[in-house]
C-alpha positions as CSV (number, residue, x, y, z in Angstrom):
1,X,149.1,164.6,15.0
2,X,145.9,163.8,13.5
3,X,146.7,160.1,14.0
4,X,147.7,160.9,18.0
5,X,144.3,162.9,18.3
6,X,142.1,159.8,16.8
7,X,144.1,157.5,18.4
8,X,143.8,159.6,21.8
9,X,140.4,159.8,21.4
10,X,140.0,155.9,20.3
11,X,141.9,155.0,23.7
12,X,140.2,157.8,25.4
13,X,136.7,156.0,23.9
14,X,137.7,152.5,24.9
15,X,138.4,153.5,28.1
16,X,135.1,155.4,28.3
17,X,133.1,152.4,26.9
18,X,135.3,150.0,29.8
19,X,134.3,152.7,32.5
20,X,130.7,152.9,31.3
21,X,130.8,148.7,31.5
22,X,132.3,149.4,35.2
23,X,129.3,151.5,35.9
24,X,126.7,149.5,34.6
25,X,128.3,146.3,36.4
26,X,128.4,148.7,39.7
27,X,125.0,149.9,39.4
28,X,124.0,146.4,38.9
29,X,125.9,145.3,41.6
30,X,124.4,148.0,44.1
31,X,120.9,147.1,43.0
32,X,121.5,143.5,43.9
33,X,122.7,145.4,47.0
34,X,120.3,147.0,47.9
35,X,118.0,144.3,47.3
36,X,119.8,142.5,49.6
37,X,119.6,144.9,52.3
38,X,116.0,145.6,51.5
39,X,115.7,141.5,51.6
40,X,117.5,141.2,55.0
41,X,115.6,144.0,56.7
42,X,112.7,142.9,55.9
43,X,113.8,139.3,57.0
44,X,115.2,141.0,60.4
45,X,111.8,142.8,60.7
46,X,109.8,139.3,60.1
47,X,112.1,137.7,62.9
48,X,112.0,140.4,65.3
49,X,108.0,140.3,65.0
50,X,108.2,136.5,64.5
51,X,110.5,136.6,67.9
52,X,107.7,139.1,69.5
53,X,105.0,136.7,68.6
54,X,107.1,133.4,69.7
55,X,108.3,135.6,73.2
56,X,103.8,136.8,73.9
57,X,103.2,133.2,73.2
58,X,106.0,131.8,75.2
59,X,105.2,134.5,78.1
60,X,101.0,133.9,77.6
61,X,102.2,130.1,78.1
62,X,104.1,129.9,81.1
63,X,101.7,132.4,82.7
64,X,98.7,130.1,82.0
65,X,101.2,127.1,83.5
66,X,101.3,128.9,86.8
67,X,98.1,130.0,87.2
68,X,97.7,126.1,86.6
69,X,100.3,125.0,89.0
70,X,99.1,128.1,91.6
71,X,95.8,126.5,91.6
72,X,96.8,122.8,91.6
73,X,98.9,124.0,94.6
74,X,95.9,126.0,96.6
75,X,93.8,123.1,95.8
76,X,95.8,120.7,97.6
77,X,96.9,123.3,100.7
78,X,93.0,124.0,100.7
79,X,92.8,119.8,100.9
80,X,95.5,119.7,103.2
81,X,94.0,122.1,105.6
82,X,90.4,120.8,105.5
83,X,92.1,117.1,106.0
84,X,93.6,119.1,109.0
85,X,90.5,120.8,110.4
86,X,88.7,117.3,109.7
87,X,91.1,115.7,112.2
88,X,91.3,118.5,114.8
89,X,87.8,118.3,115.0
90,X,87.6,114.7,114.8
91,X,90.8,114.7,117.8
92,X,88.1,117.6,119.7
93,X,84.9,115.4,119.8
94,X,87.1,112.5,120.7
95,X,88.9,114.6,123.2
96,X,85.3,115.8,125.0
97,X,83.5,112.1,124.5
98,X,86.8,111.3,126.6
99,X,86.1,113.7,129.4
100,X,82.4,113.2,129.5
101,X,83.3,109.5,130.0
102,X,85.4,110.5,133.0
103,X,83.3,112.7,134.2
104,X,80.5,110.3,134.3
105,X,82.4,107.8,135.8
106,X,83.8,110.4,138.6
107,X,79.9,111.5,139.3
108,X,79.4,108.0,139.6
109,X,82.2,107.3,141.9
110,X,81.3,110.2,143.5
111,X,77.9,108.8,144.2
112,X,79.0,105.2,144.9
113,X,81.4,106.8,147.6
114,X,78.9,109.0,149.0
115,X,76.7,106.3,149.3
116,X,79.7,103.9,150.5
117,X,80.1,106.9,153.5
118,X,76.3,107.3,154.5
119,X,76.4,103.4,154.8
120,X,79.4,103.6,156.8
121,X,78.2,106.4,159.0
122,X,74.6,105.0,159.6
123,X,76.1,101.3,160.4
124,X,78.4,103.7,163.1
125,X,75.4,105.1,164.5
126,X,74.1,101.8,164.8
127,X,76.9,100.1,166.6
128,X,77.6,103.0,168.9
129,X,73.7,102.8,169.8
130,X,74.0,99.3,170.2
131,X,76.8,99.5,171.9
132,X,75.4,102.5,173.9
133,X,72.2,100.1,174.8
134,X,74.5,97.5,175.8
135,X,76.7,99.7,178.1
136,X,73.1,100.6,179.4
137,X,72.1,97.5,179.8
138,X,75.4,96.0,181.4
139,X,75.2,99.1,184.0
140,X,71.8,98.1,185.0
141,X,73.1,94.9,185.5
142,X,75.6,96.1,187.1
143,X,73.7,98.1,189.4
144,X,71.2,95.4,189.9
145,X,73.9,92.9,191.1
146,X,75.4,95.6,193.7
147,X,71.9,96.5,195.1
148,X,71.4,92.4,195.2
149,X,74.7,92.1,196.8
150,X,74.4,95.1,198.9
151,X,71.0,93.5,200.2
152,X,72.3,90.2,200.5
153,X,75.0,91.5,203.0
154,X,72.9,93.5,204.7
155,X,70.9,90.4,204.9
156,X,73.5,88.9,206.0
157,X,74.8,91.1,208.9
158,X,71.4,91.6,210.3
159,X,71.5,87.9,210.4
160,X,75.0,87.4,211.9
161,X,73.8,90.1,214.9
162,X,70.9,88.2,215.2
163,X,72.9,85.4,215.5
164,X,75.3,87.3,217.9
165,X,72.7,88.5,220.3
166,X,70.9,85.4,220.7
């Protein structure tokens, strides 16, 4: 039994010495573990803050682009609308030189016909006094030749009862 007991123990010592070998290969194995783990979280913290920094910059970026873009775009509407209010007031003063022309040339026609009209009415008067002094005339005339003619016949009948009663 002696023999058993050492040979118990031998097996019992090998076993112990393959166990101790499992241990030492497992605590090996979980060091390289949790070097690993220690390895990837510090290479998930790096890309997280390396993703931050790329998202601020990406972010800081595409703001400054449309502040860019929102200023390229009120420059030109601010173009736009002065090239607008250029031509409105260009279309305005073009618009009132118009009407002052017409309005000059109406005051003028205006004149012209007003003087056209005074003409017309003073060469009127001067016919219808013509005409008036001609009417008088003619009805002096007139008269003239029926007081001659009146005369003449009384002239005439005195002389025809003169001629009767002699």
């Amino acid at each position: 039994s002696l023999g058993e007991t050492q040979e118990a123990l031998s097996q019992s010592e090998k076993r112990e010495e393959k166990l101790n070998n499992e241990v030492s290969v497992m605590t090996v194995q979980e060091k390289d573990l949790k070097s690993q783990m220690e390895e990837m979280k510090r290479s998930g913290e790096e890309s997280l803050k390396n993703a931050e920094n790329t998202f601020e910059e990406t972010r800081k970026s595409l703001l400054d682009e449309a502040k860019k873009e929102y200023q390229e775009l009120e420059k030109n509407m601010n173009l736009l609308l002065e090239g607008e209010r250029k031509a409105y007031k260009e279309n305005m003063e073009e618009n009132e030189k118009q009407f002052n022309n017409l309005n000059a040339e109406f005051d003028d026609l205006k004149e012209k016909s007003i003087a056209a009209l005074k003409a017309s009415e003073e060469k009127i008067e001067k016919m219808k006094q013509e005409f008036s002094s001609k009417l008088e005339e003619a009805k002096m005339r007139a008269s003239k030749e029926k007081d001659s003619i009146i005369k003449k016949g009384q002239t005439m009948i005195k002389a025809t009862k003169k001629k009767a009663a002699d």
